[in-house]
C-alpha positions in Angstrom: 126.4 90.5 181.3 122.9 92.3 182.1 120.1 91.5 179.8 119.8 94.6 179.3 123.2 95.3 177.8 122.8 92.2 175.9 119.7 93.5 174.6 121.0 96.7 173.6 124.1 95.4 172.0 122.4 93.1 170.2 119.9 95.6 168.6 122.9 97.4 167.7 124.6 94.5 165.8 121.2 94.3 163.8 121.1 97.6 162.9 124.8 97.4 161.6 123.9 94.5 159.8 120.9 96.2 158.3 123.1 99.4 157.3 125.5 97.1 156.0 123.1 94.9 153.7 121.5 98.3 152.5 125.3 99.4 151.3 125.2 96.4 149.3 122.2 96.8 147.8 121.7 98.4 144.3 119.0 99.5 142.7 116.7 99.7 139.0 114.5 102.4 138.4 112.6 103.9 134.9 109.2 105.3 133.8 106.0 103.7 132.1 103.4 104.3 130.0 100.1 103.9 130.1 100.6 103.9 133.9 97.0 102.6 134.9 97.8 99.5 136.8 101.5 98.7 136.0 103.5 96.4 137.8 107.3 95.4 138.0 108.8 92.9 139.0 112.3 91.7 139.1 113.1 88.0 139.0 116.1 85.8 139.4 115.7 82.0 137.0 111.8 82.8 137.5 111.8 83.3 140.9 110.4 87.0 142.1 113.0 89.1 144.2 110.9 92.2 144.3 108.2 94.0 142.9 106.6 97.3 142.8 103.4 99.2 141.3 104.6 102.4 139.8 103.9 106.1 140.8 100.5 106.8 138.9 101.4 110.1 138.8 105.0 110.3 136.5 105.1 106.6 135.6 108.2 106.5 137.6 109.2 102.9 139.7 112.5 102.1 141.4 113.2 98.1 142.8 116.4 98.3 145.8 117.7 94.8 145.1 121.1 93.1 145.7 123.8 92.9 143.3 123.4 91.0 140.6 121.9 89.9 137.4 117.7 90.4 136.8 115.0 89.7 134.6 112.6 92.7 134.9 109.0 92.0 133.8 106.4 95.1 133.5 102.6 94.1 133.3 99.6 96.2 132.9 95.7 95.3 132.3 95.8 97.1 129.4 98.7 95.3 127.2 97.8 91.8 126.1 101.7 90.7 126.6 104.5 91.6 129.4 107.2 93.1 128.6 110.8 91.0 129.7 114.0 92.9 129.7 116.9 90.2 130.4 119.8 90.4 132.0 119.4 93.6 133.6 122.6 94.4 135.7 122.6 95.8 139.3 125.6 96.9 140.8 126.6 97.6 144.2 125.6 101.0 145.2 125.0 102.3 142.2 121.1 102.5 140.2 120.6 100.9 137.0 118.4 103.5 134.8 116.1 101.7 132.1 115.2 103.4 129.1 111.3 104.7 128.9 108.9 101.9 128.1 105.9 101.9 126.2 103.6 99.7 126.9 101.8 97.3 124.0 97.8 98.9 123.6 95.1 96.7 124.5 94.5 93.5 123.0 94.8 93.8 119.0 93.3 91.2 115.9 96.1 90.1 114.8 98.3 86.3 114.7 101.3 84.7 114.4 101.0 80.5 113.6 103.0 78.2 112.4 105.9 75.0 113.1 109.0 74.5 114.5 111.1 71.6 113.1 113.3 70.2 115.7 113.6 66.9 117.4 112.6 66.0 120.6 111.2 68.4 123.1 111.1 71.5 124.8 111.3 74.3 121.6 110.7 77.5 123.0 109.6 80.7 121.1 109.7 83.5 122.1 107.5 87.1 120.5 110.1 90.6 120.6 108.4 93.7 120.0 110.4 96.7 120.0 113.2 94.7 120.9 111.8 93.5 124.3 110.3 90.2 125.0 106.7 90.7 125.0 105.3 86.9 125.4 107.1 83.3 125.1 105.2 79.3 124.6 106.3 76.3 123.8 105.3 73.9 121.0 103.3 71.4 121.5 104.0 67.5 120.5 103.8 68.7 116.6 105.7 71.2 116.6 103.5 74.3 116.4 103.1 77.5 118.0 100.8 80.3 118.5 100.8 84.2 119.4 96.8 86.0 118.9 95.4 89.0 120.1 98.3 91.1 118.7 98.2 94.8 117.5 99.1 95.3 113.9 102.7 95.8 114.2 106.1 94.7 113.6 107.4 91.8 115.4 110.7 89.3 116.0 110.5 85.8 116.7 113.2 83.9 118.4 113.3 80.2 118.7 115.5 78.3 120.6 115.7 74.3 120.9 118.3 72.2 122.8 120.9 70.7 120.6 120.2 73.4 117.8 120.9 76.1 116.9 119.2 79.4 118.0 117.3 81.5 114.8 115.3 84.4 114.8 113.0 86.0 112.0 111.1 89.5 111.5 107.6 90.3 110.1 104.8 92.2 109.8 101.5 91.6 111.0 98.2 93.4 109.6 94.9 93.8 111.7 92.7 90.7 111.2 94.9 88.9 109.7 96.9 85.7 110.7 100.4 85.0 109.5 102.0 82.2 109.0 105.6 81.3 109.4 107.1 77.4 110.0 111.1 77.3 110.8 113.6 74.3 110.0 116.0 74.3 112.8 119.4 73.7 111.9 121.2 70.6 114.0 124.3 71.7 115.9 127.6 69.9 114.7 131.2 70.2 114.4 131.8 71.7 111.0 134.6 73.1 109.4 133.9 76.8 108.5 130.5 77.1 110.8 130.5 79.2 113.7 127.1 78.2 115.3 127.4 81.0 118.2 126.9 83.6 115.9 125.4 81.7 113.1 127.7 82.4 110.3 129.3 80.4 107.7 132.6 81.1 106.1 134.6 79.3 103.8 138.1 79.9 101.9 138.6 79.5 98.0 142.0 79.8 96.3 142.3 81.1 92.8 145.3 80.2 90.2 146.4 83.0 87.6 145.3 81.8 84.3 148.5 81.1 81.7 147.2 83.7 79.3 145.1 87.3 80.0 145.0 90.3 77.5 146.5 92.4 80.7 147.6 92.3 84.3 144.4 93.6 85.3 142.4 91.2 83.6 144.6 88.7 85.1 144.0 89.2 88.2 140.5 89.8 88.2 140.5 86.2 86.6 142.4 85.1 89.5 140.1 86.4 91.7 136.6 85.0 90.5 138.6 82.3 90.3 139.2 81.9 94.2 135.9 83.0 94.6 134.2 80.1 92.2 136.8 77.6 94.4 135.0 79.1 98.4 131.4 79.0 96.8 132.2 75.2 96.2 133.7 74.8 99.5 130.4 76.6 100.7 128.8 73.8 99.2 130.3 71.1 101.0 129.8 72.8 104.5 126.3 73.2 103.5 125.3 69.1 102.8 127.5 68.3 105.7 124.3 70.1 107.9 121.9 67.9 109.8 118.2 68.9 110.5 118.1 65.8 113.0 121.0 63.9 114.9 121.0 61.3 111.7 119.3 63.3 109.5 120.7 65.7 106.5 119.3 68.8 105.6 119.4 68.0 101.7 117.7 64.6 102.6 114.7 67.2 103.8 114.2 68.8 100.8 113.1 68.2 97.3 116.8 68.5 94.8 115.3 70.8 92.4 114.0 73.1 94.8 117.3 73.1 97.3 119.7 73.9 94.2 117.1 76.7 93.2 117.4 78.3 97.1 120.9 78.2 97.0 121.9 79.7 94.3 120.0 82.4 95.4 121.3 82.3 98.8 125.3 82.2 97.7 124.7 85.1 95.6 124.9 87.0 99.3 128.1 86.5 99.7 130.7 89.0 101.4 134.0 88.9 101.3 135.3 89.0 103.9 139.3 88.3 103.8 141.6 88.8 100.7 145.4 87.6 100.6 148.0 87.5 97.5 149.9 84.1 97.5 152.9 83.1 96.3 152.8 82.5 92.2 150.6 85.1 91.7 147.4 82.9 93.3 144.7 84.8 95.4 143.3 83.6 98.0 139.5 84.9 99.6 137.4 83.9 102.2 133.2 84.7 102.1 131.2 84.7 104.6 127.2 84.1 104.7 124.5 84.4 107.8 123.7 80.6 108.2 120.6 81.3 110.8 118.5 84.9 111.5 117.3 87.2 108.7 118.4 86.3 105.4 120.4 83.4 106.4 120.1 79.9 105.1 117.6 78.5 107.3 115.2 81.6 106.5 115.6 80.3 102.2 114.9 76.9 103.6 111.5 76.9 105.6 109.0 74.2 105.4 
């Protein structure tokens, strides 16, 4: 063949090829603000695909990138943190629209402090604000971690530790001020009634109909505290099976008084979530209680 035909067709195969690969690409696009200096970046297990500065005249930014899964992170001078949006999705073709994000304001006087209590290594904790990550460390050898420079705000902190299971709090955070919060992780194992993926804890209780009651109604509602006195016991038992450590038990952690106190308070919380009528009259109920997150166990339990 001529080299000059094999030039041409060649050029032409690379220009399909480019067409091609731009048919397959997708693409994610939103708006800022402040928009002095912003930067996005899209990343795939920490390694940068693409990035972009935005228009500094709208705010506006779109990334072309293949399909696939990303995690977009928006920087600018101004905010003391990054903002990480996980697991954004771009599909063939087609644009993925962000919603408008705001930007945290400059560098506040405000800190979160405390401990993680987990075994081993590599803890990681991460700072939400607005429900986007916004910052993320890892503990050092005793445990503790630190967020400063914050703006008075309202904040989520999700920790996550391998072997255990994940937990998350909320707080509030004041100018000036440093706040304190240590967590106890919980130790994953195989337990009858816990559902560590979504950190719940559910247990059945079966009530008897007592041989004498003034009326049916009475009766039953006898029956039914009755089931319910029989789960909160059964709640119990699911509860000193947890470790805090591979060989370690979470009662063994804590003072007897003081754990009994907690969770009393904490099976007050109670919902019920399943009712059935048994044969004989008998009731049977199943209640359910958030083991880890707000208002869960772990959160009654801190060091």
């Amino acid at each position: 063949m001529h080299p000059f035909r094999i030039a041409v067709t060649a050029l032409l195969i690379l220009v399909a090829l480019v067409a091609c690969t731009g048919k397959r690409d997708g693409a994610v696009e939103g708006v800022v603000t402040p928009i002095s200096g912003v930067r996005v970046v899209a990343l795939q297990q920490g390694r940068t695909i693409a990035s972009v500065d935005i228009d500094q005249r709208d705010g506006r930014f779109r990334i072309a990138l293949p399909a696939g899964s990303y995690d977009i992170s928006i920087t600018a001078p101004s905010s003391p943190y990054p903002l990480k949006l996980s697991g954004v999705a771009v599909a063939t073709g087609a644009t993925t629209t962000l919603a408008p994000v705001s930007l945290a304001p400059a560098s506040g006087t405000a800190a979160i402090s405390g401990r993680v209590l987990a075994a081993g290594t590599g803890t990681r904790v991460k700072l939400l604000a607005d429900g986007a990550e916004r910052a993320s460390v890892s503990t050092d050898s005793r445990g503790l971690y630190e967020f400063t420079g914050l703006p008075a705000g309202r904040y989520t902190v999700e920790v996550a530790s391998p072997g255990y299971a994940n937990d998350s709090f909320a707080l509030d955070v004041a100018d000036k001020q440093r706040t304190v919060r240590n967590v106890r992780m919980l130790y994953v194992t195989a337990i009858t009634g816990i559902d560590w993926n979504s950190g719940r804890l559910r247990a059945r209780g079966i009530g008897v109909p007592p041989k004498q009651a003034p009326s049916p109604t009475v009766k039953r509602e006898m029956t039914r505290r009755a089931a319910i006195i029989d789960a909160e016991r059964n709640l119990f038992k699911a509860i000193e099976q947890i470790n805090t450590a591979p060989d370690e038990k979470l009662t063994a952690t804590l003072e007897g008084g003081s754990f009994v106190q907690n969770l009393q308070g904490y099976l007050k919380g109670y919902r019920v979530a399943a009712e059935r009528d048994l044969d004989g009259g008998r009731i049977e109920i199943e209640i359910e209680l958030p083991l880890t997150g707000p208002g869960g166990l772990s959160s009654r339990l801190q060091p």
